[in-house]
N, C-alpha and C positions, 0 to 999 in steps of 0.2 A: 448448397445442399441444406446448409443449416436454416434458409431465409426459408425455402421452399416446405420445408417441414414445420416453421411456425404459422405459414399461412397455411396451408393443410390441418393444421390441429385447430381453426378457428371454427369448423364445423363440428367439433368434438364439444362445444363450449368455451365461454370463459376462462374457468380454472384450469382446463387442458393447455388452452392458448399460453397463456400469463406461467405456466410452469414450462413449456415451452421454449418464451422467449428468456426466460432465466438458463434454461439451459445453454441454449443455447449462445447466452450471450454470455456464461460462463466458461463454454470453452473458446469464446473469443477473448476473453481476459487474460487465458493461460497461453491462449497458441495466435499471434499477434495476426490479426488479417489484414494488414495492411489497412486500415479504417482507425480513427479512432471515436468515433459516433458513424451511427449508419439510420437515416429512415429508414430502409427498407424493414430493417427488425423495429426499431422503435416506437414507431409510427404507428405498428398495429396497437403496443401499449397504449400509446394515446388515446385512440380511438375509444378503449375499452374504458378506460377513464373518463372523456366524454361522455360516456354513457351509465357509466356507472350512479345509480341511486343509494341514499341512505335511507335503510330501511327500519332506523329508528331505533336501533337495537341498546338497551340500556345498561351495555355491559364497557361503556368508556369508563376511562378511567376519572377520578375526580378530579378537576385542578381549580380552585378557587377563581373567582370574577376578577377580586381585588389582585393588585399587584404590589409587592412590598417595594420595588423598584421603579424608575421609571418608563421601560418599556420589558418586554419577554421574547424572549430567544430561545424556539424550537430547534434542539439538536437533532437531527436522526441521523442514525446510526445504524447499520444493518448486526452488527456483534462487535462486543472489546473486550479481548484478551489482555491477559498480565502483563504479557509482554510485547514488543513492537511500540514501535513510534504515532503508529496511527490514533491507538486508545488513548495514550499521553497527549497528545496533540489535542484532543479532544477535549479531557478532564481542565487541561491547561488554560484552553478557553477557557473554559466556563470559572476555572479558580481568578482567573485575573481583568475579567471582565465584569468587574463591579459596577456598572451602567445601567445592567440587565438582571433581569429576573430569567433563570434557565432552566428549560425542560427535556430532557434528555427523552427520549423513545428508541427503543431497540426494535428493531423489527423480525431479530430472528437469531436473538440469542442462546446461542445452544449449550452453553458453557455457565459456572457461578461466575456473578458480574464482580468484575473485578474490586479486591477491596482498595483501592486508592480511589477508585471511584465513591463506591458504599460511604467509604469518608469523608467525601469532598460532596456528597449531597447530605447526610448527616450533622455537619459543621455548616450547611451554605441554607441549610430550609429551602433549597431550589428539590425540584422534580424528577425522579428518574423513572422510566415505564417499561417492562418487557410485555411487547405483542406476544401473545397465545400461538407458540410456535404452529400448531396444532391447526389453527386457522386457516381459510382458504385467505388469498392474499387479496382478493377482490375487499374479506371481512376487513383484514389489517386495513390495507386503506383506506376505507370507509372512517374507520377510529382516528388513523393520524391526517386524517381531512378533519374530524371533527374537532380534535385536539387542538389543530391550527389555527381552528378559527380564536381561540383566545388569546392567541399569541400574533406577535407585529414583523415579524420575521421569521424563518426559515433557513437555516444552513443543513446540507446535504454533507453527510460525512459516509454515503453508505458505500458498499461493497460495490464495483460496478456492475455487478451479473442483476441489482436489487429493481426489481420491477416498480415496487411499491410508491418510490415518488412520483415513478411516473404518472400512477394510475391516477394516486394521492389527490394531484398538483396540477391537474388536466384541464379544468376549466378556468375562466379567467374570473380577475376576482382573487379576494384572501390576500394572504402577506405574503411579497415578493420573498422569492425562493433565489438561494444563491449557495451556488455548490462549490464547495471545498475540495480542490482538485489534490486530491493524494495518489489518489493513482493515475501517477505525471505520464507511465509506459505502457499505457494498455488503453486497449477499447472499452467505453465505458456507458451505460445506461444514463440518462439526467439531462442533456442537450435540453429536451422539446421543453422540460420544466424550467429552465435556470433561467433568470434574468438576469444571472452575473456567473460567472466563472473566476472565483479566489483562487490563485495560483504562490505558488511559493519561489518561485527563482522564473527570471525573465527570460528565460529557455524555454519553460512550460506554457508561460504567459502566452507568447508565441507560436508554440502548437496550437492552443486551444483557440487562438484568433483565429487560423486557419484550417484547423482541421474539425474542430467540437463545435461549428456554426453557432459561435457563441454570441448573445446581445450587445455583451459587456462585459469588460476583462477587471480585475484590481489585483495588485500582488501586496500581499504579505508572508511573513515568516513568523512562527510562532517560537523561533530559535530552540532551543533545547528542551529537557524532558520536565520534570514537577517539580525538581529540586531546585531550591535558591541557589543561585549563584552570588558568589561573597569572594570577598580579597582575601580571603584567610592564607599563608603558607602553605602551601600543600608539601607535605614531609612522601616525600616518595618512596623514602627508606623504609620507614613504617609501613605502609602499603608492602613492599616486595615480603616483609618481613611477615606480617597477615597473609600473604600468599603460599608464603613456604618457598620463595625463591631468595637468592642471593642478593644482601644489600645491596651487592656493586655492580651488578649484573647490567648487564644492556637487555629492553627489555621494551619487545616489539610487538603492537597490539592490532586486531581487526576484530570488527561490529556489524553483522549483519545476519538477518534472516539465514540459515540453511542455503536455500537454492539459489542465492543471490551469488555463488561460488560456483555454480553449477558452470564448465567450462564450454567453452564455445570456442568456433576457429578463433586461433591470434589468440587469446587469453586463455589462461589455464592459472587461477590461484595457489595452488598446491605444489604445479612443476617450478612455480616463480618463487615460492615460499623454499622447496627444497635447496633453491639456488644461493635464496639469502642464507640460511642457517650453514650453507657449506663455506659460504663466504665472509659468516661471522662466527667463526665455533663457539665464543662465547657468550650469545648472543640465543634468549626466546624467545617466542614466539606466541603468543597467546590470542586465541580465536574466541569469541563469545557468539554466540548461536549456532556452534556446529559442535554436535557432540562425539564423544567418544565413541569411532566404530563406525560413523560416518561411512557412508560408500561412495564419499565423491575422496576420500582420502586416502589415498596409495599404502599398502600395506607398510612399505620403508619408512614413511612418516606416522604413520601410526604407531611405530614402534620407536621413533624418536622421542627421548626424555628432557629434549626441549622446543616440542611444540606442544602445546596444553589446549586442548580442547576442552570448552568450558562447558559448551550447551545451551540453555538458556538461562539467566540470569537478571532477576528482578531488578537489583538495584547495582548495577557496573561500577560505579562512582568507585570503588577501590583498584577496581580493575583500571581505570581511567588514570588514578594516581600512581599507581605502578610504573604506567609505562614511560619510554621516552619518545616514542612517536604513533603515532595512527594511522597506518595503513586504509586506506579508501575499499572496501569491496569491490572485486571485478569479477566477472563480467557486471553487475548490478551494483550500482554506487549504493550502498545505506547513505539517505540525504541528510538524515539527523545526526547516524553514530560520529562522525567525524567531529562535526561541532560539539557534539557532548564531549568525549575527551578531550578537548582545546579547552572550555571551558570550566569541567569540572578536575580534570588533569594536567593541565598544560603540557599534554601530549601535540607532539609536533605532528600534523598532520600532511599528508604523503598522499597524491590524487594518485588516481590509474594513470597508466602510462596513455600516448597515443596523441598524432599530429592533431592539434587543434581540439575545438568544442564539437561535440558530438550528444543526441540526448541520451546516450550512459555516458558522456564527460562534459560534467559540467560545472562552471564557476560558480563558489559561491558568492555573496553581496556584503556578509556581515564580517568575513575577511577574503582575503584572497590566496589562493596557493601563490608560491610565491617561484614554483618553478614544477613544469608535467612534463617527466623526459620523455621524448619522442615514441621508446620502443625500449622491450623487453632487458636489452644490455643495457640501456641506460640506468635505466629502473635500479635494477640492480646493484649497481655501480655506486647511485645517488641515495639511494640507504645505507649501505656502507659508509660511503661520504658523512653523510646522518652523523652514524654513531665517532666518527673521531671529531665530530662537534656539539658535544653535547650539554656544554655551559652553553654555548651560542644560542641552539636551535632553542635550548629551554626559556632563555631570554625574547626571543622571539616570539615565543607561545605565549608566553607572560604578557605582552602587551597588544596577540590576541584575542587574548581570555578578556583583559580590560573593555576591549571596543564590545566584545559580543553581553558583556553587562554591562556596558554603558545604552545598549542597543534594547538588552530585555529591558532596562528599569523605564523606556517610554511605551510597554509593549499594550498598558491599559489605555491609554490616550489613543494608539491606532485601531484599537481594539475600536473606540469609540468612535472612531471617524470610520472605521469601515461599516456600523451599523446605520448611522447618517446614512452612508453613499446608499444602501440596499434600501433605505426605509422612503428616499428618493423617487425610487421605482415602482413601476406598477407591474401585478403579474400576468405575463400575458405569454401565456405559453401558444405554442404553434408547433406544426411541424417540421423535421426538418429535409433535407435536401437526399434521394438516396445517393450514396457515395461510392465513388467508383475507386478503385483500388489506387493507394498515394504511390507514384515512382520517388521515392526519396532513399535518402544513405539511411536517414533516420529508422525507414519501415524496412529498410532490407535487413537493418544490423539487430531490431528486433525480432524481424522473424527468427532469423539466426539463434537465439537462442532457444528457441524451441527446437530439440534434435529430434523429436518423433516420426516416426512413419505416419502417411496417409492411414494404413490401414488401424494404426492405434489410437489417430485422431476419430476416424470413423464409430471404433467400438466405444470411445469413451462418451461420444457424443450423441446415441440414437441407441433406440431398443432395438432385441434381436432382429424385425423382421425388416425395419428398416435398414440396418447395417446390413443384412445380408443381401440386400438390393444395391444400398452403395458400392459394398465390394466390389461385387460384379461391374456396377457400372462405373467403378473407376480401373481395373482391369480391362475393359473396353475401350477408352480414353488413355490404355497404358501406362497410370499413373504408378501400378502395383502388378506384379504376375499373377495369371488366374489363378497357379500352384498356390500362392501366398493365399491370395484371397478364400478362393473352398479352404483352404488349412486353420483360416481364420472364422471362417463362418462353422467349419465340423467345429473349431475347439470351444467356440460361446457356447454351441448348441450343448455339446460333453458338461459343459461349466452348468449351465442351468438345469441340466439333468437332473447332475451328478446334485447340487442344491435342491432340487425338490425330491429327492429321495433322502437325504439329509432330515429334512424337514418331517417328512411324514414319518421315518424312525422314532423320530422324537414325540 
């Protein structure tokens, strides 16, 4: 439905098109289609980039001929928030990649750019640019095509729903482009541009050989977040003592986004969390990115006075010294928070439960779990276990915390050898293959976490008169009851009403 409505919008125009396939490919981000690049939608971007001309417009941004370095590195970035692993990830380059001269472009920042960025271009005399959210994205690309040209590479950090490289990046010729795979679970925009796919854990590596019709694959880790990692003691007592919890206390931490908790069959964060805290009375629990009031948190834990919901939180590092171990996110592994508490806490870190590697269970490189119990009773069982060893496991954490900064202090030298491999290459985009839906555990157990209805996917993804055609015709295919669907079609109609009478009050 969604393919057939961005080629339908290619007679409306361009910028209908290209806002289109952004939609479009942003409810394939959220709601997983078993794809993770598709010609069929991306393809038409290409095209549009093919063809796209500059028409000269003198409102680029300035970036000097000269270079203070010996080559320059185009960041782009669709937005970066204060918080998440993604935006860190990003500044981190660019702070430790003394090789290069770096120019940051945002394409659609809607937010203030965060200040550990502001500072890390302030101190670097390197580049940062927010595109004219305002613009048609035909205009954006035209700029960060031109932008390019004075730069010797390309790294893609953007959002996957972001049209913009593609358009960008469409003909051949310019500095090979090589996208920065973060979002390891989802369908993503950049295929047809990338002549490398950087991946972070040889699970993802993996996917993208096979599913993202990729050129060329390299894996690296940008291991943890801005802060230096150092041997110093970590006083954890201190920590619990800044917290407002009990020096002696047993003191059980998790790191992740909000909906990365969001339950799914077999896992349920909250029900497995009730179990440890009955199982450990003296024993908390501290969450950092779900806040208070949360509606994925059951009213009985909400009112338990030791589970601590944080919310989000700039800088964890105390939180990380607090604890004595680190809980993994399930359903959705945070891939960084783990390592940051092993290295900046020597919090023992604790995978999701479940038989074998799966892409939400996955090994890391710069240590290893050292044991992922089977199932829920395990689970369980083997935190408990935890805490009646907790000189042991601390010991354990301790050396490593060691390997994973023995690991960042060479992380400028790979830095350097992965712009070599990209500067290698030539850019030669193409298109790619349309893709028929993958039969794997991997794309089932992704779908799975999306619990919506067809008919919520429908509303959320096409305007009234289109949805109100879907309806019907997924009602006729029996996907939804006609009851359901007219119910859903009278209550948009009510909704938009009810808003333009709203509006004209005003």
């Amino acid at each position: 439905m969604g393919v057939d409505f961005a080629n339908a919008r290619r007679r409306w125009g361009v910028s209908s098109c290209l806002k289109t396939i952004e939609r479009v490919s942003s409810w394939a981000w959220a709601h997983h289609p078993g794809r993770f690049a598709d010609g069929a939608l991306e393809n038409l971007a290409l095209e549009i980039g093919h063809e796209l001309k500059d028409k000269g417009n003198n409102g680029v941004m300035h970036i000097l001929d000269r270079k203070h370095h010996f080559s320059r590195t185009l960041h782009l970035a669709t937005e970066l928030l204060d918080v998440g692993g993604h935006s860190r990830v990003l500044v981190k380059w660019v702070t430790r990649d003394q090789s290069a001269e770096h120019v940051i472009v945002l394409t659609n920042q809607r937010h203030a750019v965060p200040n550990f960025l502001q500072q890390t271009i302030a101190k670097s005399g390197n580049y940062c640019f927010c595109l004219p959210n305002k613009d048609s994205i035909e205009n954006r690309a035209t700029l960060v095509r031109r932008i390019s040209q004075k730069c010797d590479r390309v790294i893609l950090h953007t959002h996957p729903y972001d049209s913009i490289p593609v358009v960008a990046f469409a003909s051949v010729g310019g500095p090979p482009v090589a996208m920065f795979n973060h979002a390891h679970f989802s369908f993503n925009l950049g295929s047809t541009v990338s002549d490398m796919i950087v991946n972070t854990l040889e699970y993802f590596r993996q996917i993208s050989k096979r599913y993202r019709f990729v050129k060329s694959t390299e894996l690296i880790s940008l291991g943890t977040g801005l802060w230096p990692i150092n041997s110093d003691i970590i006083d954890k007592e201190a920590a619990r003592r800044q917290l407002a919890l009990p020096e002696s206390a047993t003191v059980i931490m998790s790191i992740a986004q909000e909906h990365y908790f969001r339950p799914m069959e077999g896992y349920d964060f909250f029900r497995t969390a009730r179990r440890i805290l009955r199982k450990l009375p003296n024993a908390y629990l501290m969450i950092v990115g779900v806040k208070k009031g949360s509606a994925l948190v059951p009213d009985d834990l909400n009112l338990n006075p030791r589970l601590l919901l944080m919310g989000n939180v700039l800088n964890p590092i105390v939180h990380y010294q607090a604890s004595d171990m680190c809980l993994e996110s399930f359903p959705m592994p945070s891939l960084g928070g783990v390592t940051e508490a092993v290295a900046y806490g020597e919090a023992y870190p604790v995978p999701v439960y479940g038989p074998g590697e799966s892409i939400l269970r996955v090994q890391r490189f710069m240590y290893q779990f050292p044991y992922r119990p089977p199932d829920e009773e395990s689970y369980v069982d083997y935190v408990a276990n935890l805490t009646r060893r907790k000189d042991e496991i601390r010991a354990e954490a301790r050396k490593m915390r060691a390997k994973i900064e023995e690991y960042d202090q060479l992380l400028e030298d790979r830095l350097f050898s992965l712009n070599c491999l990209i500067d290698s290459l030539k850019h030669s985009p193409d298109k790619i293959p349309v893709a028929r839906m993958i039969e794997s555990n991997d794309c089932r157990t992704l779908a799975e976490l999306d619990q919506s209805s067809i008919g919520e996917k429908i509303d959320a993804l096409f305007p009234f008169a289109q949805s109100a055609y879907h309806h019907i015709a997924s009602a006729v295919k029996g996907y939804q009851q006609y009851s359901t669907a007219v119910q859903r079609i009278f209550d948009r109609l009510k909704a938009g009403l009810n808003g333009r009478i709203v509006r004209i009050l005003r």
